[in-house]
C-alpha positions in Angstrom: -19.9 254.6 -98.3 -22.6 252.1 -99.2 -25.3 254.9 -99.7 -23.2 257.5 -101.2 -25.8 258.4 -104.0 -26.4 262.0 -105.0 -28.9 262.0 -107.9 -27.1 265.2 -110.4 -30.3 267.8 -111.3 -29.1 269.0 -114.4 -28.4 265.0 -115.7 -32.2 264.2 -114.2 -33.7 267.5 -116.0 -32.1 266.3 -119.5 -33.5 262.2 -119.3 -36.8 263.7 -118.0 -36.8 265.5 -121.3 -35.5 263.1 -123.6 -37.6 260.4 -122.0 -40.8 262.0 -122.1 -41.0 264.5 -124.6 -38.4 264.4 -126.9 -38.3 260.5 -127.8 -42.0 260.0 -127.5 -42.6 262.5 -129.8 -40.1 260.5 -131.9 -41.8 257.4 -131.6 -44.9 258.7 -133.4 -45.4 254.9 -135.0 -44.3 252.6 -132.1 -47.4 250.4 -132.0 -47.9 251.2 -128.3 -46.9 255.1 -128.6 -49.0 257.0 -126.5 -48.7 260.8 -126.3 -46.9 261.1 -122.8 -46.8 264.7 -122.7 -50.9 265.0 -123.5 -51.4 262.1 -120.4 -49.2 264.3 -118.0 -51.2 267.6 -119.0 -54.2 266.0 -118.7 -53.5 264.3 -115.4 -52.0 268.2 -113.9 -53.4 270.9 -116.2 -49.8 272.2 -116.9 -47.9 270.7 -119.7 -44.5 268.7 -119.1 -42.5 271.5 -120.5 -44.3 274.1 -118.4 -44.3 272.0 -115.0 -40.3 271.1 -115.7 -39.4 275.4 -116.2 -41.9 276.4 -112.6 -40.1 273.2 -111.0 -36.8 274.2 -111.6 -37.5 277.6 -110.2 -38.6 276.3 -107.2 -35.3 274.8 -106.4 -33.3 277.4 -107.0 -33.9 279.3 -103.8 -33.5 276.5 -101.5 -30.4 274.9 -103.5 -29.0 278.6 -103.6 -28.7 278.4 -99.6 -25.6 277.4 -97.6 -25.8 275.0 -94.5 -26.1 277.7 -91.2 -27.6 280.2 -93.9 -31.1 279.7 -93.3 -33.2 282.1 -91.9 -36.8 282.8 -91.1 -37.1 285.0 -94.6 -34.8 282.9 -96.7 -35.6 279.8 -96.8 -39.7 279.4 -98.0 -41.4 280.7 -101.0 -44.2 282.9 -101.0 -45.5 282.4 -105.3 -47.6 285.9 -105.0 -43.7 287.3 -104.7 -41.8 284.5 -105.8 -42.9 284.8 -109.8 -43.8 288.4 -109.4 -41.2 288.8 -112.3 -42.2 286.4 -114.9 -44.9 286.4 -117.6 -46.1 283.1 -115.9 -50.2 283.0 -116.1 -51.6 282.9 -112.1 -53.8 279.6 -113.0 -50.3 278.1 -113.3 -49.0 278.6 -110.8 -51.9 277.6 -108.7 -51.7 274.2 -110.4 -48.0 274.1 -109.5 -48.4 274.8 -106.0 -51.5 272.1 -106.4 -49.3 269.4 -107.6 -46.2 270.6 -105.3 -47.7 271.4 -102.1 -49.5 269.9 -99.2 -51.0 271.5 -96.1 -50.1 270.8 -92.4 -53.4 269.7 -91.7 -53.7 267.0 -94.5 -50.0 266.0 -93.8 -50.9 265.3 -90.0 -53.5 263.3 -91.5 -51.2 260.9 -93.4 -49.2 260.9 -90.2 -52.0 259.3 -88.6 -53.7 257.2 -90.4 -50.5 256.1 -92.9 -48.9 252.8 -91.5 -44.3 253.6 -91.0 -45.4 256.8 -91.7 -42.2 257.5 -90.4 -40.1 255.6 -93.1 -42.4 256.7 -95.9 -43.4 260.1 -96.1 -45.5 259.8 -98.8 -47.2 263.2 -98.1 -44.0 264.8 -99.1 -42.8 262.5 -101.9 -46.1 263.6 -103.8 -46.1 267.2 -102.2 -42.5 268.1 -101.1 -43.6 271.7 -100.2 -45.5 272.2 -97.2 -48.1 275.5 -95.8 -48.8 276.2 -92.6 -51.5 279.3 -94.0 -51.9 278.6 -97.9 -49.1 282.0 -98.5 -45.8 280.3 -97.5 -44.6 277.4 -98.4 -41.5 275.3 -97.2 -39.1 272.8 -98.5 -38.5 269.8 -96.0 -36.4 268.0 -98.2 -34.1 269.4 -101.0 -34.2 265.9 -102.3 -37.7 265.3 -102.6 -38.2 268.4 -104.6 -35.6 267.2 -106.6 -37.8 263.7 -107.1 -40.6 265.4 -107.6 -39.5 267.3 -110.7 -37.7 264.2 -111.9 -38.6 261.0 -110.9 -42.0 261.5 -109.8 -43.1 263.1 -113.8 -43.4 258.8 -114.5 -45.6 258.3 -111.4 -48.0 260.8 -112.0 -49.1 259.7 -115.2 -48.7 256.4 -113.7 -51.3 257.1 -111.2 -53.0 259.4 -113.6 -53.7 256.4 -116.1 -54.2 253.4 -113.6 -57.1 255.8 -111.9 -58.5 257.1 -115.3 -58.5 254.1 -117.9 -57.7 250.7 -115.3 -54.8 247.9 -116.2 -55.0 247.7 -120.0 -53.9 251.2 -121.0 -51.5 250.9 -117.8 -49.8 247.8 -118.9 -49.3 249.6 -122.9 -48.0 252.8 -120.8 -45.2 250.8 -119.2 -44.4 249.1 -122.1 -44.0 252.1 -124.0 -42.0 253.8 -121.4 -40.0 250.7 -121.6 -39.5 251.3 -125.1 -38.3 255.0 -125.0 -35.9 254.6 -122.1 -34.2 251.8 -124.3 -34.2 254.6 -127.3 -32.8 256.6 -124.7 -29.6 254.8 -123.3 -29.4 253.8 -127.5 -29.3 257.1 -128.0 -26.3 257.9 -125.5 -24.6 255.0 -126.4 -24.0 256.3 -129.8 -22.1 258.8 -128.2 -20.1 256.6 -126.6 -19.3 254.1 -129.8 -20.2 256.6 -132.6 -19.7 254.3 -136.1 -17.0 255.6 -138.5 -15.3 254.4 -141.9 -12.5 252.6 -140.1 -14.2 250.8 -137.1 -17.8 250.4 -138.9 -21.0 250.1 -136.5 -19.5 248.8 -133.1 -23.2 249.2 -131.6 -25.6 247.0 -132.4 -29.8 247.3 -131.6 -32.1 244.5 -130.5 -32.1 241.6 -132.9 -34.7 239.4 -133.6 -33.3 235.7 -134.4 -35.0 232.3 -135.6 -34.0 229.3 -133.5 -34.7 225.8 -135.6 -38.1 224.6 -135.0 -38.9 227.6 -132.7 -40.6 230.7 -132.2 -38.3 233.8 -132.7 -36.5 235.5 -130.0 -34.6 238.6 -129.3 -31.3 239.9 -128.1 -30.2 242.0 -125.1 -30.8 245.3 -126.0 -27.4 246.9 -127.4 -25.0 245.0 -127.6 -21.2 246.9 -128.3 -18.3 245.4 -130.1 -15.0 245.4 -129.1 -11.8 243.8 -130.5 -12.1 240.4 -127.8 -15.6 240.9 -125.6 -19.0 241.7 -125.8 -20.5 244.2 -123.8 -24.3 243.1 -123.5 -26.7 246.0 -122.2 -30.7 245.6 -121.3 -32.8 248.2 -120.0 -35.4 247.9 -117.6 -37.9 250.6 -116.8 -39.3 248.6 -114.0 -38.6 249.8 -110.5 -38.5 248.7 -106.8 -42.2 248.4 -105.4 -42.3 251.6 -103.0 -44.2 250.3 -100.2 -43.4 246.9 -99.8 -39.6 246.8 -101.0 -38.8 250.7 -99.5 -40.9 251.0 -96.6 -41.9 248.1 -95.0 -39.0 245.6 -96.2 -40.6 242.9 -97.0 -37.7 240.4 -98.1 -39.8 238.5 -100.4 -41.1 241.6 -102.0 -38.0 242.3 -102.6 -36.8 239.1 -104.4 -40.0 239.7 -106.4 -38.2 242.7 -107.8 -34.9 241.1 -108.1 -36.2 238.6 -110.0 -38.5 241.2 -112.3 -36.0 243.7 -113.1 -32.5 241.8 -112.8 -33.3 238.0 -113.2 -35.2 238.4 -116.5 -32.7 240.7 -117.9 -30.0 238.6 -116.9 -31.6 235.7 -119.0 -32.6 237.5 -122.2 -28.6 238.6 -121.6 -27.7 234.6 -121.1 -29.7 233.5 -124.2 -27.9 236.9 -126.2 -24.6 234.9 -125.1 -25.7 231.4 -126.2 -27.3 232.2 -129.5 -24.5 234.1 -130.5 -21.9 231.4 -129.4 -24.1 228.8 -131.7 -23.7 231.1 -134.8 -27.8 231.9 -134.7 -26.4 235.8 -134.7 -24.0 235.5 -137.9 -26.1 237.8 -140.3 -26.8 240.7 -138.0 -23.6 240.4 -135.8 -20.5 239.7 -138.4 -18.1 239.2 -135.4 -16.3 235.8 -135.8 -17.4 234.1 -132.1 -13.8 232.5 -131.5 -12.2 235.9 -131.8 -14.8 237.0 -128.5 -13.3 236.0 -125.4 -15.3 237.4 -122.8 -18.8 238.7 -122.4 -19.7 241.3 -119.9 -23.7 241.7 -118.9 -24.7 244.8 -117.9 -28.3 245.6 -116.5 -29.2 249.4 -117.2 -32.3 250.7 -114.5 -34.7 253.5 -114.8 -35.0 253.8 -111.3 -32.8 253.4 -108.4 -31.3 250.1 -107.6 -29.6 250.3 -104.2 -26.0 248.1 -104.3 -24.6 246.9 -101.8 -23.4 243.5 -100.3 -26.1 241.9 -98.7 -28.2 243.4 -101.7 -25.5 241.6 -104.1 -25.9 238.5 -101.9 -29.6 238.3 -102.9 -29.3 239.2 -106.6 -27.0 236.1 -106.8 -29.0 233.9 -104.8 -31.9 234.4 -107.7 -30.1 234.5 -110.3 -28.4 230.8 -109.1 -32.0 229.5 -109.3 -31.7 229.9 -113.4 -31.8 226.4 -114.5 -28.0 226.1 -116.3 -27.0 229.9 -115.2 -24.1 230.8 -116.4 -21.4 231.6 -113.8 -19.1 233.0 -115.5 -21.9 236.2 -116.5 -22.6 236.3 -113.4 -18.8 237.0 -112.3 -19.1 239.8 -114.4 -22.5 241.0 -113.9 -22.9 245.1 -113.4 -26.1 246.8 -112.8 -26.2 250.6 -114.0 -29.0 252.5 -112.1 -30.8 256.3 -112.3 -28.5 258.7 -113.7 -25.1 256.7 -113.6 -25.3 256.2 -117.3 -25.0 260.2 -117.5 -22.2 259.5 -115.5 -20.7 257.1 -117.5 -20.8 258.9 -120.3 -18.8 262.0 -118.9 -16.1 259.7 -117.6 -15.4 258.1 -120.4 -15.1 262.0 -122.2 -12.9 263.0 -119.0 -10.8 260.1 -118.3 -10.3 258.7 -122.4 -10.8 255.2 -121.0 -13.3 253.0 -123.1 -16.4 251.1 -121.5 -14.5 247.8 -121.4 -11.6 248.9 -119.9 -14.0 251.1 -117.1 -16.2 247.6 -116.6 -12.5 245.7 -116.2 -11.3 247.9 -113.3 -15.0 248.0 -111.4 -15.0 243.9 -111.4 -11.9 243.4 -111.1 -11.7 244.7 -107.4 -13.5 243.4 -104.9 -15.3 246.0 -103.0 -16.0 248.0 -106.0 -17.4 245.2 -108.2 -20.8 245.1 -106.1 -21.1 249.3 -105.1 -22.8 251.1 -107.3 -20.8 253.4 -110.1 -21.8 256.2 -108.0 -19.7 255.6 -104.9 -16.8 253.7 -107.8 -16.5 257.0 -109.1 -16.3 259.0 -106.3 -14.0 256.9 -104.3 -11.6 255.9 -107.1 -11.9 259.1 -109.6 -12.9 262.0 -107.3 -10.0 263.9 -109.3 -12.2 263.7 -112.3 -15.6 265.1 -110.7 -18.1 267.0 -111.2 -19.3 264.2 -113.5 -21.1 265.9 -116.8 -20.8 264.9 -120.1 -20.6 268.0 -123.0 -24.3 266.6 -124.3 -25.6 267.3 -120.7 -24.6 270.6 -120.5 -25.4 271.2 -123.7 -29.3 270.2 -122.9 -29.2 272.0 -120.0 -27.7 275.6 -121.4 -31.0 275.0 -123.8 -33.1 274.1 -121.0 -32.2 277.4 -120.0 -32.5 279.3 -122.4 -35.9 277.9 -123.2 -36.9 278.6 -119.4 -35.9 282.2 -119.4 -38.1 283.1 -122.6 -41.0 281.2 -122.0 -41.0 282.3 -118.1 -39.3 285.6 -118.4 -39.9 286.9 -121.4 -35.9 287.8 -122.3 -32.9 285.4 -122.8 -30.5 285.1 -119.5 -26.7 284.4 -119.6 -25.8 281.0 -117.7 -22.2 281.7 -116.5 -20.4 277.8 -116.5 -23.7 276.2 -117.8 -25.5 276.8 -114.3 -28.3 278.8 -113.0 -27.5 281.3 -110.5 -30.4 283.3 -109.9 -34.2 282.7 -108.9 -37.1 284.8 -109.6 -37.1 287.8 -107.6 -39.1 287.3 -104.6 -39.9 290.0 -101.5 -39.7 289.1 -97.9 -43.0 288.4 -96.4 -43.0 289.6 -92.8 
């Protein structure tokens, strides 16, 4: 129950495009902007949109297979056959099967020489398809292909950058994928508390406000309205350290990235609270503060952010080391992680519920309050699944589309919003 996690494709494919083509491109001014999709061509030779369509094909063979299916034809991919049907260039695909794939040989050569080898897997986080003779290549895991084409598109310019240009341009990279995952959970939020003529703007952006005698400050990121409570949202792009959290579980490296990615936000969310109780927010925030009653903090993560009790345990231990902490936000403190926010989205659509009432029932039970939404919804709500809101499928019927053309030269009908078939590809005996 504690792990249930399963990471949705489609909602992954849709932030991985809003994240780091569609907003960046937006963001043309930011005074960090960088141009994302230029650093991850640069660092693979393919661009984004190119290396998301090739990635997705990839999957479909081995999600297309049923457990017991598998046999010694079915299950790898042979590219010579594989994208025999599109109008793919072959110096594409090479640098596809380049950034996908690892050999045997190299991979026995991590196994040897790469410390808990056997908890990492690094080999096939980077390189999730592996070949025995440079012609066939197999999928170990479904899910780290799925990571791959998702999560891994921030760590490859990551690594691209920090090997290329050194801390500086690093440090202005994360900032400014800081900046467009905030754009994008603003973005979706809108969605979720669109203005109108009779409730006015119930979402409110990041304000900057002027203490007496001090140097300005900001708010939480969003912060929504509702008729007695405040829900207060920041976003951290910041993930778990791989090695050291993941792998080796080093506690204190852990703590390290409690305090990083929940205690900070957790204060910027504290101070949010106080400066609007003080009247400092009046101008940007017309909400009378006796009419709020209660404030509800709510920590949104680009990456994944296991929950569970002994992890809850340690997030309150550090957050108790706050000089004047406020216990009552952290009673009521909820972190969203990966694609939950997707998921919170399409509930709310499903189940007509609003945010406050959905953040009410999670805290107010238990169990539940430190899970993740994840195994929330699929305990409490499994009635309501699969979880997609109309805007994800909406992104992904245009993924589509756009993947068909610019791989297979015609337009292909996506029956229920999913793709059914793979590129046609011969048995190699």
């Amino acid at each position: 129950m504690y792990f249930f996690s399963k990471p949705d494709l489609v909602q992954m494919l849709g932030r991985v495009v809003d994240v780091f083509i569609t907003i960046p491109n937006e963001l043309r001014t930011q005074h960090q902007y960088l141009d994302i999709p230029g650093l991850f061509q640069k660092a693979t030779g393919l661009s984004l949109e190119k290396y998301l369509f090739l990635g997705f094909a990839l999957l479909i063979l081995p999600m297309g297979q049923r457990p017991g299916d598998f046999k010694e034809t079915n299950w790898f991919i042979v590219p010579e056959h594989y994208f025999s049907q599109t109008i793919v260039p072959q110096e594409e695909i090479d640098l596809l099967m380049q950034e996908f794939a690892i050999d045997a040989q190299s991979l026995k050569a991590l196994y040897t020489d790469q410390e808990y080898f056997e908890y990492n897997f690094k080999g096939l986080v980077q390189h999730p398809l592996v070949t025995f003779d440079k012609q066939r290549y197999f999928p170990l895991s479904l899910g780290f292909l799925k990571d791959k084409m998702a999560l891994q598109v921030y760590w490859v310019i990551f690594d691209y950058i920090k090997a290329k240009y050194g801390d500086e341009k690093l440090s202005r990279y994360t900032n400014f994928m800081g900046v467009c995952f905030e754009e994008y959970i603003y973005k979706l939020l809108t969605r979720i508390y669109p203005s109108s003529p009779l409730l006015g703007g119930r979402l409110v952006r990041e304000i900057t406000y002027y203490p007496r005698r001090r140097t300005p400050l900001k708010t939480a990121d969003s912060i929504l309205i509702n008729a007695s409570s405040l829900i207060l949202l920041e976003t951290k792009v910041s993930q778990l350290q791989v090695y050291s959290t993941g792998i080796v579980g080093d506690l204190e490296a852990f703590r390290d990235d409690v305090r990083k990615i929940v205690v900070k936000a957790f204060q910027t969310i504290q101070r949010t609270k106080e400066a609007f109780r003080q009247g400092l927010l009046r101008n940007e925030l017309p909400v009378e503060p006796t009419s709020i009653q209660a404030f509800y903090p709510v920590v949104i993560t680009y990456g994944t952010f296991p929950l569970f009790p002994i992890v809850w345990k340690i997030v309150e231990e550090e957050i108790k080391k706050i000089p004047d902490y406020d216990p009552e936000l952290l009673d009521k403190l909820q972190i969203v992680q990966a694609d939950e926010p997707e998921m919170i989205e399409a509930f709310l659509e499903i189940s007509g519920i609003t945010f406050e009432t959905l953040l009410q029932k999670k805290i107010a039970d238990p169990v539940y309050k430190q899970l993740s939404f994840h195994i929330f919804f699929s305990s409490e709500f499994q009635h309501l699944r699969p979880l997609k809101s109309k805007h994800v499928n909406q992104e992904f019927e245009h993924f589509i589309e756009d993947l068909s053309v610019k791989t297979l030269g015609k337009k292909i009908d996506v029956p229920g919003r999913q793709a059914q078939s793979a590129p046609h590809q011969k048995n190699n005996h």
